[in-house]
KOLFIKE-663287 format. One record per residue (C-alpha): x, y, z. Coordinates in pm, 1 decimal. Example, Ala and Ser with C-alpha at 12.3 -4.5 7.8 and 13.67 -1.06 7.14 Angstrom:
       px       py       pz
   1230.0   -450.0    780.0
   1367.0   -106.0    714.0
This chain:
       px       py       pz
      0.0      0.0      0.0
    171.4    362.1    -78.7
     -0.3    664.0    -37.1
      5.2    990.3   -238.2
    -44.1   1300.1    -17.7
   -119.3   1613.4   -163.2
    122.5   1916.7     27.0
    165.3   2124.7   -291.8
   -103.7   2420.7   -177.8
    -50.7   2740.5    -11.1
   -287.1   2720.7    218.7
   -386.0   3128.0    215.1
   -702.4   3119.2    471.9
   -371.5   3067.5    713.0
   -179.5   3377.8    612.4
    -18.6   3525.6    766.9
    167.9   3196.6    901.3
    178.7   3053.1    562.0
    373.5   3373.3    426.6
    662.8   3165.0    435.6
    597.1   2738.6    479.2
    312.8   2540.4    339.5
     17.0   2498.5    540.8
    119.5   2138.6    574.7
    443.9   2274.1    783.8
    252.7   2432.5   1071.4
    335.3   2333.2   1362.9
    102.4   2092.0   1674.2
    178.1   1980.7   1931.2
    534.2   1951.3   1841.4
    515.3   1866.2   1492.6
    446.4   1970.1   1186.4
     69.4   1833.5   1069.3
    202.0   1675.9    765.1
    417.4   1475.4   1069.5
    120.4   1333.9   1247.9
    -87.0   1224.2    932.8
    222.6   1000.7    856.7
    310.7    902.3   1183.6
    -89.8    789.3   1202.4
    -65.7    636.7    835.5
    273.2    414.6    948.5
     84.8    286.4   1239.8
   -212.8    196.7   1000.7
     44.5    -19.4    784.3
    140.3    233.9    540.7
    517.0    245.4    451.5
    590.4    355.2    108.0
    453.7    784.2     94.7
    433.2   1004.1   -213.8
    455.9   1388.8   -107.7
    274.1   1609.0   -421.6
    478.2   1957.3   -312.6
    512.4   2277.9   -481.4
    467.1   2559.2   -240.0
    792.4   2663.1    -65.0
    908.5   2233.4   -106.6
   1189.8   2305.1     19.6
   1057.7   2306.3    389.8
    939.3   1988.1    331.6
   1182.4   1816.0    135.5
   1464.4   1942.6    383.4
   1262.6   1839.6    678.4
   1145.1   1483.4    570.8
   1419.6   1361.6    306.3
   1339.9   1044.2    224.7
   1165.1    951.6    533.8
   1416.4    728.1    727.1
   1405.3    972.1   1049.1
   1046.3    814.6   1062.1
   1091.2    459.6    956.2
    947.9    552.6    609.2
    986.9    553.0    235.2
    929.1    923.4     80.6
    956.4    992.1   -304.5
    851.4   1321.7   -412.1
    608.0   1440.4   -698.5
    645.6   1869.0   -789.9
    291.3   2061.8   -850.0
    433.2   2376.0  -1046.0
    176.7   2539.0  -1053.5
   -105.9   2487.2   -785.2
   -386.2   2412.5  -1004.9
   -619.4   2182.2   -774.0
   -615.5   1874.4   -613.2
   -680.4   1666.8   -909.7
   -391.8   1808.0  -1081.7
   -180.4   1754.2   -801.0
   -282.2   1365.2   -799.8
   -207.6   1333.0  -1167.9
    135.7   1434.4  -1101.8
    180.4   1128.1   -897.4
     11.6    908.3  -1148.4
    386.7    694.0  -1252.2
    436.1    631.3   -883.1
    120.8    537.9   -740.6
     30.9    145.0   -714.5
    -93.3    -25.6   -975.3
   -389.1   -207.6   -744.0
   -536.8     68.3   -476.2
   -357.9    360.4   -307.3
   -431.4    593.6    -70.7
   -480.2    966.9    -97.0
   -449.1   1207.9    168.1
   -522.4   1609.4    175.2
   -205.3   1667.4    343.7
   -379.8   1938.4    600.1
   -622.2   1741.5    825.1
   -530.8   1482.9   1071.3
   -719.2   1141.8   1047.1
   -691.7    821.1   1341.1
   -465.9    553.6   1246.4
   -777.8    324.5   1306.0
   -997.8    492.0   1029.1
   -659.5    486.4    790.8
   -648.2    109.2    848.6
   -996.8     44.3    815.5
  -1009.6    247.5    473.3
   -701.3     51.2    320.4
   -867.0   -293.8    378.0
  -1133.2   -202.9    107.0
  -1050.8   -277.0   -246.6
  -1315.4    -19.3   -421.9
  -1262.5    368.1   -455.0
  -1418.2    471.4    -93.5
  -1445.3    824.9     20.4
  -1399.2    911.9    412.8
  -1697.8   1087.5    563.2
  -1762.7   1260.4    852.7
  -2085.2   1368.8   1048.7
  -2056.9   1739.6   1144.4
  -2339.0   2004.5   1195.6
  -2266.3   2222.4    967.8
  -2129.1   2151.8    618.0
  -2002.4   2560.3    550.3
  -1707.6   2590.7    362.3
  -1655.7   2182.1    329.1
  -1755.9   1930.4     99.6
  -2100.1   1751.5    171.4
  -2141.4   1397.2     14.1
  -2498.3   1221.0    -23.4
  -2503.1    833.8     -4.5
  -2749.5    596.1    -95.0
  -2714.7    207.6     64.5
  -2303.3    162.8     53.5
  -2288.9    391.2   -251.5
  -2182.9    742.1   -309.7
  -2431.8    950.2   -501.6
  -2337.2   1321.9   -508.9
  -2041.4   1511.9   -393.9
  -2157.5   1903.2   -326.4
  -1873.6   2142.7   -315.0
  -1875.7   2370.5      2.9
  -2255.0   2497.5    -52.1
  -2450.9   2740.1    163.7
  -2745.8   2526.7    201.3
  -2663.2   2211.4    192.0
  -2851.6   1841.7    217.3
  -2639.2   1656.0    352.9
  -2463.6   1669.0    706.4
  -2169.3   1431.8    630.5
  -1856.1   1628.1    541.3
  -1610.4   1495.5    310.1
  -1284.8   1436.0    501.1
  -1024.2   1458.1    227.0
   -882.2   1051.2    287.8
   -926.5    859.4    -39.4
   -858.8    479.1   -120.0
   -836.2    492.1   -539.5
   -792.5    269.7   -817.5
   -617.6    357.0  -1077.7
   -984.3    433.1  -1268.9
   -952.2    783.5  -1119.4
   -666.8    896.6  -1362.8
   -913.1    841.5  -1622.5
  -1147.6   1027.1  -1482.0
   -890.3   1354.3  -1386.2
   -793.8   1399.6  -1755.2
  -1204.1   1422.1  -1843.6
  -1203.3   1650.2  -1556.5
  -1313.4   2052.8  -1660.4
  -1181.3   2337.8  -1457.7
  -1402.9   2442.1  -1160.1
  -1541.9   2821.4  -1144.0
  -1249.8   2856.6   -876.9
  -1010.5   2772.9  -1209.0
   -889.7   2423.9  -1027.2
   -897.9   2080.2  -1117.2
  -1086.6   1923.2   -817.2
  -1039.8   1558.1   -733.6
  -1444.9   1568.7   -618.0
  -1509.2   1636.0   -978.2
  -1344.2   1371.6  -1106.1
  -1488.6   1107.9   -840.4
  -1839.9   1286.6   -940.6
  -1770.4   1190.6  -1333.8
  -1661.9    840.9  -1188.3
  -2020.3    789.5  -1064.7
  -2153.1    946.4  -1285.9
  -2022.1    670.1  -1544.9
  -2145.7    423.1  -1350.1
  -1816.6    319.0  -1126.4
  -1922.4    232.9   -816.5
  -1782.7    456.4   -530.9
  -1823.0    374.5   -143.7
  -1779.7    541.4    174.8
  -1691.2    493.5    531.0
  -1750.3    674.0    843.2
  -1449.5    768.2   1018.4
  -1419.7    882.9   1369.6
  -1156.8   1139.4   1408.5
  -1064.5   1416.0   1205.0
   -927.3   1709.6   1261.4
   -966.6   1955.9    996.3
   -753.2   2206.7    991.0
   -862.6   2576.8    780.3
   -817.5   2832.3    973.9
   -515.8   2933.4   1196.7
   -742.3   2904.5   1560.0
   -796.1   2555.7   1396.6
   -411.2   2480.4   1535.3
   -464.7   2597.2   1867.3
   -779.3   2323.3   1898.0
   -586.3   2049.3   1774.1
   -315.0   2154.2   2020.5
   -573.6   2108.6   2270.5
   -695.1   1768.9   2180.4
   -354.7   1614.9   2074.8
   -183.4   1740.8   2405.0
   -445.2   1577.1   2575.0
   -231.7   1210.2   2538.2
    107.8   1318.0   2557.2
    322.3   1187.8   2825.0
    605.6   1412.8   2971.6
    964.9   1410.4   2970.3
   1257.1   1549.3   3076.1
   1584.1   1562.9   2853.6
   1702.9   1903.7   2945.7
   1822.0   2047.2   3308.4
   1552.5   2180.1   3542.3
   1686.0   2370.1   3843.2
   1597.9   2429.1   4203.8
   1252.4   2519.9   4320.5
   1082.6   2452.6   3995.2
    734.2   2320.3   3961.2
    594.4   2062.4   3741.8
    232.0   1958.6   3719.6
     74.7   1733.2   3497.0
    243.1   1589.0   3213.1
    523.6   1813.8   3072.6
    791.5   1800.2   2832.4
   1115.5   1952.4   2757.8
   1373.3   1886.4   2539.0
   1722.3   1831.0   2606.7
   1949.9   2170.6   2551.7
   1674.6   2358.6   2751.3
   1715.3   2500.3   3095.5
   1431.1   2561.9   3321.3
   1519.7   2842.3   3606.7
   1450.5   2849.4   3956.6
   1129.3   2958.0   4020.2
    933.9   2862.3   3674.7
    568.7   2686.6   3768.5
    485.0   2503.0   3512.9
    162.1   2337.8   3432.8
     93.7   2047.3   3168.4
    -12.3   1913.6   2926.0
    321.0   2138.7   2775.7
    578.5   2075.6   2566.1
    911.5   2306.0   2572.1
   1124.2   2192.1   2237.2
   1549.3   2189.3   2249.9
   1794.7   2451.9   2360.7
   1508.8   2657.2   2529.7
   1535.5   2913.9   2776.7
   1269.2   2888.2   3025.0
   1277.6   3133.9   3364.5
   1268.2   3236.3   3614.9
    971.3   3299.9   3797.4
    761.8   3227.1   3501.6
    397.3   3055.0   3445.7
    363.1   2846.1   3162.3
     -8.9   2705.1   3183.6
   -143.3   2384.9   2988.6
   -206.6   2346.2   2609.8
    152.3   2562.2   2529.6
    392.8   2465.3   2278.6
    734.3   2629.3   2274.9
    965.1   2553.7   1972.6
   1352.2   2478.6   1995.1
   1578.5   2795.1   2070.7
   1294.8   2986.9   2254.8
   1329.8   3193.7   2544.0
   1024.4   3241.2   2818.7
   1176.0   3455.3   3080.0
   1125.3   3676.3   3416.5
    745.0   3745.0   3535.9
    612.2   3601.3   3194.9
    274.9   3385.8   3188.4
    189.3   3173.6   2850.7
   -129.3   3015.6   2805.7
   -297.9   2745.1   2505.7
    -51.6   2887.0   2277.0
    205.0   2782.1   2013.6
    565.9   2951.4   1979.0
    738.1   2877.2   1736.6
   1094.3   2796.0   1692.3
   1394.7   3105.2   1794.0
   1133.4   3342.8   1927.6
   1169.8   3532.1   2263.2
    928.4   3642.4   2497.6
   1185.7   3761.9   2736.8
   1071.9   4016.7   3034.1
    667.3   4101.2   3201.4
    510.6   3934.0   2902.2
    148.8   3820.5   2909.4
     90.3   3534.5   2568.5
   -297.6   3379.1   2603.3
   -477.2   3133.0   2324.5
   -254.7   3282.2   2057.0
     22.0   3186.1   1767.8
    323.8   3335.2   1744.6
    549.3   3258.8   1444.8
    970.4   3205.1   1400.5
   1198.1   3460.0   1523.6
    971.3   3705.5   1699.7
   1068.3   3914.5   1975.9
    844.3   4069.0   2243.7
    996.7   4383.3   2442.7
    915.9   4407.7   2794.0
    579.4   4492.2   2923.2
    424.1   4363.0   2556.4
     85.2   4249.4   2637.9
   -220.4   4031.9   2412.3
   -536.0   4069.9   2514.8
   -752.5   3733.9   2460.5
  -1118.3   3785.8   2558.3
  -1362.7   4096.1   2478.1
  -1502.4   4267.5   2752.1
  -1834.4   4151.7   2663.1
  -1742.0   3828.8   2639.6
  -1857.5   3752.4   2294.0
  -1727.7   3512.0   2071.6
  -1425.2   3642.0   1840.0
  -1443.0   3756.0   1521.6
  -1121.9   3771.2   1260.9
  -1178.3   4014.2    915.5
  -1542.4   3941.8    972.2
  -1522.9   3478.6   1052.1
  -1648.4   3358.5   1324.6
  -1406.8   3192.0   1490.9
  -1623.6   3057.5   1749.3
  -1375.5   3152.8   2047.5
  -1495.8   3308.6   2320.7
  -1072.8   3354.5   2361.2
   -819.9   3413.2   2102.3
   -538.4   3632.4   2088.7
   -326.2   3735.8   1840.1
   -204.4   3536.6   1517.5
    134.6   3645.3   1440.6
    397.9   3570.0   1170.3
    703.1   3531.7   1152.2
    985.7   3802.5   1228.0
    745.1   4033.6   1409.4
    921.4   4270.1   1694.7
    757.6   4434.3   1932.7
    896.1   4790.4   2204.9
    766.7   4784.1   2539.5
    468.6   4803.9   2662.5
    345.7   4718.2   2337.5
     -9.6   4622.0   2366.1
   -197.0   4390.6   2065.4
   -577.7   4348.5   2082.5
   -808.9   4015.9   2033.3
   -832.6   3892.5   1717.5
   -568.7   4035.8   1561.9
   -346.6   3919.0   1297.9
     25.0   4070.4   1209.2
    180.1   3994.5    888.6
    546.9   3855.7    874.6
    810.9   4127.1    961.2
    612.4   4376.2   1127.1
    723.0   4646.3   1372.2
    511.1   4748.1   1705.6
    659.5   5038.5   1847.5
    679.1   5143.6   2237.7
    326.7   5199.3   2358.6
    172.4   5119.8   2065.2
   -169.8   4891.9   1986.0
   -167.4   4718.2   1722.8
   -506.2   4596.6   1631.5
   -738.2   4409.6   1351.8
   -525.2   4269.1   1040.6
   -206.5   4415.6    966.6
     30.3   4378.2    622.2
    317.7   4243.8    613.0
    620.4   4494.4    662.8
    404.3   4753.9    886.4
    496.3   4991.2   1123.7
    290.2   5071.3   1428.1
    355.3   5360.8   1638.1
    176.4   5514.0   1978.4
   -134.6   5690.3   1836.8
   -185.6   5452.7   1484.4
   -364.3   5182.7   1560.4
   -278.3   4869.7   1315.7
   -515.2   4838.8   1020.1
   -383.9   4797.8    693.6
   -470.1   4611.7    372.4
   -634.8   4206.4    488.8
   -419.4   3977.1    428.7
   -646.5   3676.6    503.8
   -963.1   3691.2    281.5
  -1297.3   3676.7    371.9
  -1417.5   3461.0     79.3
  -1384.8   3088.8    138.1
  -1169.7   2904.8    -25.3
């Protein structure tokens, strides 16, 4: 059994954190999410993966190889231009198995139990899964064990199973991707081309799976966080001084020093060569990257930090992403809950979080007492001056000084996908 998985895409409803990696590279709970649907597929009894790149490949090609670091085979298949997820399967078509293969959407995370169960069936079968509301995913309508209609993220739509992206082909679908017209997005969808494969009369089934965690929009990471930290076990590789406290399952990695003083609560995970202290609070459902620093009367809570970023001196970091190589100066502050307590809104989505802080990319500095609002998301490179706020969405490359609050061009757009 190999499986194709399609990582070529961009991923844009997760700018500004996909500025610079695929969506596939974002980091949870420790890995990237590309890492855990392989990880999940090897337990299954898959050995032998097919990676469909194109969108900054290099972070995945450098990061995987060719899979030995995970007790895998990876070859790799090059999407030039990102033209849909059919196209991206047809550029695996010479490597994929001539009997049935799987196919993955390389941004959702799917059980190892459901992966094994849909590579024991030997007809095309689609994945579904039961949600409430079908919005901005693909809704599939079934008849006995058949598939009868695939409906493309539609307002209204009749049919509360979701399709979950986790295909088991034959080699019939290439037939169908080359009859397969662009969609009014301009992209050659793989739903199309199962749609003319029923359509033709090839029967197509389906099976329920029971975990899925789908993956669109960047407070999407910070709820997987949540629910993969949830079975992690702790442990300690690196040196953890004096009058430090531990609760719950935590993790740090070896290179890292925690300080006298730190009070740490798990489920956490604190990556290599960290700097962690003192007198610190790190509180559960926080992931700090490798070559982080978390220092002197700072709290972190439910957040990810990513790798070489510092959050140094009287910092306060609640239910929020921060990308590579930021820098916080003392005093900087995010503010993670309205005062009314309503649910969050980002450029105008519903996030459904009654907290979420800030989503920040990479390279972003900040002066002291620097204060960023809920909600808001700062493009890659962006400077927050002394006493500043920085609010709403913010550009790449801005500048925010005392008396301009952030709000410059979206970079995340309010049309779905």
């Amino acid at each position: 059994m190999k499986a194709v998985i399609l990582s070529a895409g961009e991923g844009s409803r997760m700018r500004p954190l996909t500025f610079t990696r695929p969506k596939v590279m974002l980091p949870v709970a420790g890995k990237p999410i590309l890492e855990h649907l392989i990880l999940n597929a090897k337990e299954a009894g898959v050995s032998e993966f097919i990676l469909v790149v194109g969108y900054h490949d290099e972070e995945i090609r450098n990061y995987f190889n060719g899979g030995s670091r995970l007790g895998v085979a990876i070859d790799y298949a090059t999407q030039r231009r990102q033209l849909g997820t059919a196209s991206a399967l047809a550029q695996a078509s010479s490597l994929a198995s001539d009997k049935t293969f799987l196919v993955m959407n390389g941004d959702a995370i799917v059980g190892s139990d459901d992966i094994k169960n849909l590579i024991s069936k030997d007809v095309t079968t689609l994945s579904l899964f039961e949600v409430r509301d079908t919005r901005g995913l693909g809704a599939v309508a079934i008849e006995g064990n058949r598939v009868m209609h695939i409906y493309e993220k539609m307002e209204n739509s009749p049919s509360n199973l979701a399709n979950a992206g986790i295909y088991l082909f034959t080699r019939e679908i290439f037939a169908a991707i080359e009859k397969t017209p662009k969609s009014p997005r301009g992209e050659y969808e793989i739903t199309e081309s199962i749609q003319i494969m029923i359509d033709g009369g090839i029967p197509v089934s389906y099976g329920l799976i029971k975990y899925w965690l789908d993956l669109t929009y960047p407070w999407d990471l910070l709820n997987a966080n949540e629910v993969l930290l949830a079975d992690m076990k702790g442990e300690i590789k690196g040196e953890v001084e004096p009058n430090v406290t531990l609760k719950g399952e935590v993790s740090i990695g070896k290179g890292t020093t925690v300080h006298s003083g730190a009070y740490i609560v798990g489920p956490v995970m604190i990556g290599e060569n960290c700097d962690i202290g003192p007198n610190c609070f790190i509180r559960p459902a926080t992931v700090i990257g490798n070559d982080c620093h978390v220092g002197a009367a700072c709290e972190v809570k439910n957040s990810i930090i990513m790798d070489g970023s510092k959050i140094p001196h009287l910092n306060y970091v609640g239910d929020s992403i921060i990308g590579k190589d930021c820098n916080f100066g003392a005093g900087t502050k995010i503010a993670n809950l309205r005062l009314d307590k309503k649910d969050i809104k980002v450029n105008g989505i519903e996030t459904k979080r009654r907290k979420l802080g800030a989503i920040i990319g990479d390279n972003v500095q900040t002066g002291i007492n620097a204060c960023i609002n809920v909600g808001s998301m700062i493009g890659n490179n962006t400077f927050v001056g002394p006493g500043a706020l920085a609010t709403g969405v913010i550009a790449p490359d801005s500048k925010i000084f005392q008396g301009s609050a952030g709000r410059a061009r979206p970079v995340v757009p309010v049309v779905r996908e």
